[in-house]
Each structure stands twice: as structure tokens, then as C-alpha cells.
C-alpha atoms as a printed R data frame, in Angstrom:
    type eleno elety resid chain resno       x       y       z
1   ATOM     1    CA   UNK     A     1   7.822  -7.830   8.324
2   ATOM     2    CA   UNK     A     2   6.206  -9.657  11.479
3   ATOM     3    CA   UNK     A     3   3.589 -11.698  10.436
4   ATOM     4    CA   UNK     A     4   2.984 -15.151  12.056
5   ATOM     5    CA   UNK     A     5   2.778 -17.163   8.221
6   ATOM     6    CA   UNK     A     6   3.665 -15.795   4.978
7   ATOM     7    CA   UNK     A     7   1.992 -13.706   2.887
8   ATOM     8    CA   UNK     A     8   1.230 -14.457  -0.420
9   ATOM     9    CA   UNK     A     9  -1.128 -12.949  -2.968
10  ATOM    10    CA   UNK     A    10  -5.204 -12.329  -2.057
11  ATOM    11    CA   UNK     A    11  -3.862 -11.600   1.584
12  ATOM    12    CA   UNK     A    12  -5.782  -8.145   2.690
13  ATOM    13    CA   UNK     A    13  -4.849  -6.721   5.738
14  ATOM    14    CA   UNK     A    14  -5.492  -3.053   6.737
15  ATOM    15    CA   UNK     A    15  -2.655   0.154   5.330
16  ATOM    16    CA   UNK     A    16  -2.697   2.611   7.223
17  ATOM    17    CA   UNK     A    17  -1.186   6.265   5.286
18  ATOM    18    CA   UNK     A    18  -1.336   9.336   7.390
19  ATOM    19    CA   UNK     A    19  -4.910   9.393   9.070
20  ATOM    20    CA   UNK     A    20  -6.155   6.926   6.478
21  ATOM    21    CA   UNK     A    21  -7.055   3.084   7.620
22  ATOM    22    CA   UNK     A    22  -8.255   1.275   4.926
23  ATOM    23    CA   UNK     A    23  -8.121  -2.591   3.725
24  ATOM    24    CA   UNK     A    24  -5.506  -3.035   0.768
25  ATOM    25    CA   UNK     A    25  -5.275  -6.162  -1.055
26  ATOM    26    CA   UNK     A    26  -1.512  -7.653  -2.234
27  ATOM    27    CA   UNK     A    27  -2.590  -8.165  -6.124
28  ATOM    28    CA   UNK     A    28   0.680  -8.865  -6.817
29  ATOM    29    CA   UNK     A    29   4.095  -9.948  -5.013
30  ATOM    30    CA   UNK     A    30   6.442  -8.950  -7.826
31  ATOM    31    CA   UNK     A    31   9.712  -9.842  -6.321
32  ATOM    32    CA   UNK     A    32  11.356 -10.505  -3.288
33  ATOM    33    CA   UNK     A    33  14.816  -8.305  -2.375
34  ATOM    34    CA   UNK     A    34  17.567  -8.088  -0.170
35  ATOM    35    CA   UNK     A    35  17.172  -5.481   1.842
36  ATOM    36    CA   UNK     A    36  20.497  -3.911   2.276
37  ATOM    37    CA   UNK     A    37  21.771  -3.815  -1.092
38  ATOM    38    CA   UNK     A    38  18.104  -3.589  -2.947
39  ATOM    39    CA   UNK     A    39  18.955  -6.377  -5.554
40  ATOM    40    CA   UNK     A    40  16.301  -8.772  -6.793
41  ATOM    41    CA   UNK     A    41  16.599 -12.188  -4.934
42  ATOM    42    CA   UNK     A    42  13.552 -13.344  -6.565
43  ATOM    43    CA   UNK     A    43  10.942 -12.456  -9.244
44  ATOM    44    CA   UNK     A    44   7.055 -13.442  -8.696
45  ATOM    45    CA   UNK     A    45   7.569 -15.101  -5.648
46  ATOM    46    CA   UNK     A    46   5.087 -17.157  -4.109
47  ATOM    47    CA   UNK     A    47   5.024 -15.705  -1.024
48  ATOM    48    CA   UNK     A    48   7.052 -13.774   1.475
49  ATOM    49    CA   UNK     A    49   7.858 -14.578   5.032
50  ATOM    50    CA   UNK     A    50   9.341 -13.104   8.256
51  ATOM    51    CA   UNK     A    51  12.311 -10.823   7.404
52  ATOM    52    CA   UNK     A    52  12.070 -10.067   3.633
53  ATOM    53    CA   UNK     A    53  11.607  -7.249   1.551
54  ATOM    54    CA   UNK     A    54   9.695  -7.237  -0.995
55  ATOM    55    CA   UNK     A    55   8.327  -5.325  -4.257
56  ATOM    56    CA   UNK     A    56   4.419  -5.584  -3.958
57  ATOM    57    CA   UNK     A    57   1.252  -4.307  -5.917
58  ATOM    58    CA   UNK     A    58  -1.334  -3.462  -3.395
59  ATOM    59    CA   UNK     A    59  -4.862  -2.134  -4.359
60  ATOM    60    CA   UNK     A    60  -7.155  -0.525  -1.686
61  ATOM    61    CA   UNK     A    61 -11.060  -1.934  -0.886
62  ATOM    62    CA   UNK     A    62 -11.788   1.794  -1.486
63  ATOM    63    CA   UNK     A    63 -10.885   5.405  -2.647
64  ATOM    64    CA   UNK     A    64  -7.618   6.258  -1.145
65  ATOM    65    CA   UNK     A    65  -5.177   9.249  -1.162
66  ATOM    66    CA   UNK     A    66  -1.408   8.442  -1.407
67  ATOM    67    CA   UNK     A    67   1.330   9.803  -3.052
68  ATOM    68    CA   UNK     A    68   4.643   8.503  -3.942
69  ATOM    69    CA   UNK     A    69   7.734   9.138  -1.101
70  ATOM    70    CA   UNK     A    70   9.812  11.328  -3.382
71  ATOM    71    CA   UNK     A    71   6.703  13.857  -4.125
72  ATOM    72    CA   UNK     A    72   5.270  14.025  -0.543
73  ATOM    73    CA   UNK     A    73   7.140  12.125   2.022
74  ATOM    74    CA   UNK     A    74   4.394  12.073   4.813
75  ATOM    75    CA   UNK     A    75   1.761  10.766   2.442
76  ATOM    76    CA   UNK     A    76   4.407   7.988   0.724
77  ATOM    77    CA   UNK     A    77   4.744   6.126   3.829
78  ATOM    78    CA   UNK     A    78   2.310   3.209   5.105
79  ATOM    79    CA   UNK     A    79   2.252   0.873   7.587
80  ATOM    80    CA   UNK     A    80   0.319  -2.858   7.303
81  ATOM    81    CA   UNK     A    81  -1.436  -4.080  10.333
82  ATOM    82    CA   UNK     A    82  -3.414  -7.420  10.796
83  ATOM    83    CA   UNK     A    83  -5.694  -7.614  13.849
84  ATOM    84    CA   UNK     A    84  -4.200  -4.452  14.846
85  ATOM    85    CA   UNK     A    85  -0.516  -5.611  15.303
86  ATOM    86    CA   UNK     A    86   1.879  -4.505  12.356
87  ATOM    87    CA   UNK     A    87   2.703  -6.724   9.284
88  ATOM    88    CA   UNK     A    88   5.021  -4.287   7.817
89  ATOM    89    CA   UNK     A    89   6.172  -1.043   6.999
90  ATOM    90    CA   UNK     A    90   6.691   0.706   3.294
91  ATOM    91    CA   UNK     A    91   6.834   3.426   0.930
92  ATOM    92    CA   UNK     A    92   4.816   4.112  -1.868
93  ATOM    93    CA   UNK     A    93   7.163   4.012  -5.406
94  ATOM    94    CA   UNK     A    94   4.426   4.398  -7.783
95  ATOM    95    CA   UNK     A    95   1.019   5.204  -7.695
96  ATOM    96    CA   UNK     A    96  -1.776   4.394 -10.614
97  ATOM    97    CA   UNK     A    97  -4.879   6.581 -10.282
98  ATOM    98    CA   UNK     A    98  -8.148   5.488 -10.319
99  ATOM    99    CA   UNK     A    99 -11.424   7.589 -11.548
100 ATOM   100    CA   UNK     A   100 -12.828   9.669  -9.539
101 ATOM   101    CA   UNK     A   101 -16.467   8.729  -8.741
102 ATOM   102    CA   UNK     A   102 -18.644   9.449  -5.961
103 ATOM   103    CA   UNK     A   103 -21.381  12.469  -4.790
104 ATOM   104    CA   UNK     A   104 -19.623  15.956  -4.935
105 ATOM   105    CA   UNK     A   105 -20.747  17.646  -2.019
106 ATOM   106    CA   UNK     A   106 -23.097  21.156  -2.160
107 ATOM   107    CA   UNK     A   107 -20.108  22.849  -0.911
108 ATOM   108    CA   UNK     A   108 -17.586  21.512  -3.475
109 ATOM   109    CA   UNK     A   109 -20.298  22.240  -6.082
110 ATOM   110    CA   UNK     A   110 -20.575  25.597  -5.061
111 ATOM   111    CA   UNK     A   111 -16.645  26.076  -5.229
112 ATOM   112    CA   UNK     A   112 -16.904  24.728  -8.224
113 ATOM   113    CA   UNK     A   113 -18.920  27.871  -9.907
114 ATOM   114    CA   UNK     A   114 -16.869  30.536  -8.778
């Protein structure tokens, strides 16, 4: 993590995942770990700082795709960036999906007949 202050819950900075850049909000900071041996230092920490590793619930500003890193590797990684320098670097462990909502397009329509 290189972030100038710490980051603590409400903090929305922009994930990107594969060609996607979208802002992400940290709902929840579930608990901080050590990063070598992946043991819980912490649960529900406050925040997290400069060098920690952490277990976080994010939820994006809008529609996004991801997967988790086991299924599809290249669409379970993500990278945080604030004012276009990076915050941090992840992979996705779980994913909840959200309805899907939104115009279907005359060509997806069409598709859909056949």
C-alpha cells in the first residue's frame, strides 16, 4: 500500500480491473493481516496504513465486471489509484452480484430472439 494517510472506511478511490476504471468505495475494512504468513493481526480495524495487508469489502459507484482470481485470473486482479498514483494492489476472493439493470441494446435484443 502507498498512500500518504491511512485509509479507513468511506475512502473511494478509483479500481482499476482489466480495461475497467471505476470509483470503488471501502464499505468495510474487515481485518488487517500479516502479509507473509496470512494470519489475522486484527479484526475491524479502524484503518490501515502504509505497509499492511488487509481483508476489505469494496463496492463500485457503478456496474462492474470482476471475477474472483481462482475462476479467471486476469479479471481477479485490481489495482487502487488515488489522483492517479497507486494506493494498492489486490485480488478479488469473493464476489456478490448485483441485478442487472440498465437499457438492453437493439442488438442484444435481437440476439436475444434467435
Amino acid at each position: 500500500m502507498n498512500h500518504p494517510g491511512n485509509i479507513s472506511n468511506g475512502y473511494t478511490p478509483v479500481l482499476d480491473c482489466h480495461t475497467s476504471h471505476i470509483a470503488c468505495k471501502f464499505t468495510e475494512i474487515k481485518a488487517k493481516m500479516d502479509k507473509r504468513s496470512g494470519k489475522v493481526l486484527e479484526e475491524n480495524p479502524k484503518s490501515i496504513k502504509i505497509g499492511d495487508a488487509s481483508m476489505c469489502i469494496l463496492k463500485p459507484t457503478k456496474p462492474m465486471v470482476v471475477e474472483t482470481f481462482k475462476e479467471y485470473a486476469p479479471l481477479g486482479r485490481f489495482a487502487v489509484r488515488d489522483m492517479k498514483q497507486p494506493v494498492a494492489v489486490g485480488v478479488v476472493k469473493s464476489v456478490t452480484k448485483g441485478e442487472a439493470s440498465g437499457k438492453t441494446t437493439k442488438s442484444a435484443q435481437k440476439a436475444g430472439k434467435k
